[in-house]
C-alpha angles and dihedrals in degrees: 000000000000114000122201126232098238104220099248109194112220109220109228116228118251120259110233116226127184146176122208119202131198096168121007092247113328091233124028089253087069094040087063102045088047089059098040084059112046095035081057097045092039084046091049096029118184110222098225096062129082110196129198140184113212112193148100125312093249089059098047091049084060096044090053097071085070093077085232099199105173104024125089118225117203134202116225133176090200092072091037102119111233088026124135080216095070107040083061096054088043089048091054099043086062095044109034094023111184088006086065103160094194085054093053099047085058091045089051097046093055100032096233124184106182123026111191140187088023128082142295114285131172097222096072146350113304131198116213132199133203112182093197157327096247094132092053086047112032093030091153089071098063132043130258077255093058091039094064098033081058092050103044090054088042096056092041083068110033080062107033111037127083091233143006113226109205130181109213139022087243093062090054088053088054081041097064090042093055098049131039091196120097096256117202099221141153138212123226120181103205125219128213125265104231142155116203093213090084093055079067097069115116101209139024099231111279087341112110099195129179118141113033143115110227128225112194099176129131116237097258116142089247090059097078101216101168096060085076088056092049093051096044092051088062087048098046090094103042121086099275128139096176118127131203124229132196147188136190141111108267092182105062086046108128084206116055100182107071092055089051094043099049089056089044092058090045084055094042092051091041093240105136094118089057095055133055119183111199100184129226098348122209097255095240083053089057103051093050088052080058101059093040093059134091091229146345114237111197096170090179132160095210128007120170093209100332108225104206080060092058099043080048090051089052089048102051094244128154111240141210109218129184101225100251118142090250099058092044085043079056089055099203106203089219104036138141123204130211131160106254093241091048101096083170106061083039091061097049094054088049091053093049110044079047096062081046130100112250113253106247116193125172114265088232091057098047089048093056095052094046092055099045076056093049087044093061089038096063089031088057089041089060099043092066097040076054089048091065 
């Protein structure tokens, strides 16, 4: 009697995957890209992964909001802020770094593989992201204290982590200029977190908005503010009724002065009716401002992966775009380029896109594009989580 091998599947065990926050992204920039991630990888979910999410209660609640199907949170003293828990863990990441024990009771505890988006730590593999190079670039902008503060975490993590996770082609480029080592690194172009129930919504709050481009950019120096005000002073005497709005929160701004000095040339040039500051925006609030808008300007000088060009890219939006190698690397389909010191460049695309019809596309279509790109983000996510 011949008997058959029956083909018995062994089940491989899960990798477990997990993110640790301290603070839910130290600058709204990093909030955003956090979410973007983990609502894309929980939504397209890979079976042979099990995800956590290790912080404070605080956090997780936030978190929460984000119906969160396929991702574990979990509750630690350890990241509960005024918690005896988490000096100690503080205490021994200065004074022990990648060797953390704190770190690797919790990694033991929850028998974690792969620990991503944190830093670099010896008891497992560790992803590692670095959003840009601005202070190599744009050094004039940080002090020498900044500066060093900035190196000293970057190298940490160029020679200590399993993997760099980088944003852009551009940034691999900086990458390769900051550090003469052979670096193992990734890119991973991120795509936007956003529901398209909010794109529904008939009015901004007591804004009654119809002909205007959005800005949606934070005060920072980069950013290049005033050459809005530049290009809207040529244009004060033509025939233009365009306003531009803007968003960001003036008040958490390390820098006041940009943000001073910015109101202060709108005032010298008389161009108040030309511009409207809304102040920090629910972000919901924000992304429907974008699709109601004619256009999306973003006249940066550096930019690692910019966000809003993205979010304008999901939406169907023309965009504005300063010619930096980031924002050609993001290849917007309805985009305009300027050098961000020509105003008046700046000004005739202005005029012109003013004088435009503004682009209209179904909500349905735009959503299907936008999750066949979520799709390949979180694909993309897994296969190099796959790759260490």
């Amino acid at each position: 009697m011949i008997y058959k091998k029956k083909n018995i599947k062994i089940k491989k065990p899960k990798i477990n995957l997990a993110f640790f926050f301290e603070n839910f992204g130290s600058w709204e920039g990093e909030k955003n890209y956090l979410v973007c991630l983990i609502t894309a990888i929980d939504k397209y979910y890979d079976e042979n992964y099990s995800i956590k999410i290790i912080s404070s209660n605080k956090i997780l609640n936030e978190l929460k909001k984000l119906k969160l199907k396929n991702i574990e949170l979990i509750n630690s003293l350890f990241f509960t802020e005024k918690n005896l828990l988490n000096y100690l863990r503080k205490f021994s990441s200065r004074l022990f770094k990648q060797y953390d024990p704190t770190l690797y009771f919790l990694i033991k505890k929850h028998d974690i593989n792969i620990v991503s988006h944190y830093k670099p730590l010896n008891y497992c593999k560790t992803i590692c992201w670095l959003p840009d190079f601005q202070h190599t670039n744009l050094p004039k902008n940080f002090d020498t204290k900044e500066i060093t503060r900035r190196n000293i975490l970057y190298d940490d993590i160029i020679k200590n982590s399993s993997l760099v996770l980088l944003s852009s082609q551009t940034s691999a480029i900086d990458l390769k200029r900051f550090s003469k080592k052979k670096v193992k690194f990734k890119i991973l172009n991120f795509v936007p977190h956003i529901n398209f129930k909010d794109l529904k919504i008939k009015r901004i709050g007591k804004y009654n908005l119809n002909n205007y481009l959005i800005i949606p950019n934070q005060f920072w120096k980069h950013k290049n503010h005033l050459i809005l005000v530049k290009a809207l002073n040529r244009l004060k005497n033509k025939k233009f009724n365009l306003k531009l709005v803007l968003t960001g929160d003036s008040s958490s701004q390390k820098n006041k002065d940009v943000f001073n000095k910015f109101l202060n040339e709108i005032k010298s040039k008389k161009l108040e009716n030309f511009f409207l500051y809304l102040g920090k925006v629910p972000y919901s609030t924000l992304v429907k401002l974008i699709y109601d808008s004619k256009a999306l300007i973003n006249p940066s000088f550096f930019e690692g992966w910019s966000t809003s060009v993205e979010e304008a890219k999901i939406l169907h939006k023309k965009i504005i775009l300063s010619k930096i190698k980031v924002h050609i690397e993001q290849k917007p389909k309805y985009s305009y380029f300027f050098h961000p010191n020509n105003d008046l460049r700046l000004s005739n695309i202005i005029y012109k896109i003013g004088r435009e019809k503004k682009l209209k596309f179904s909500i349905n279509h735009l959503k299907k594009n936008y999750e066949i790109e979520r799709f390949k983000f979180a694909k993309n996510y897994f296969k190099i989580i796959k790759n260490i």
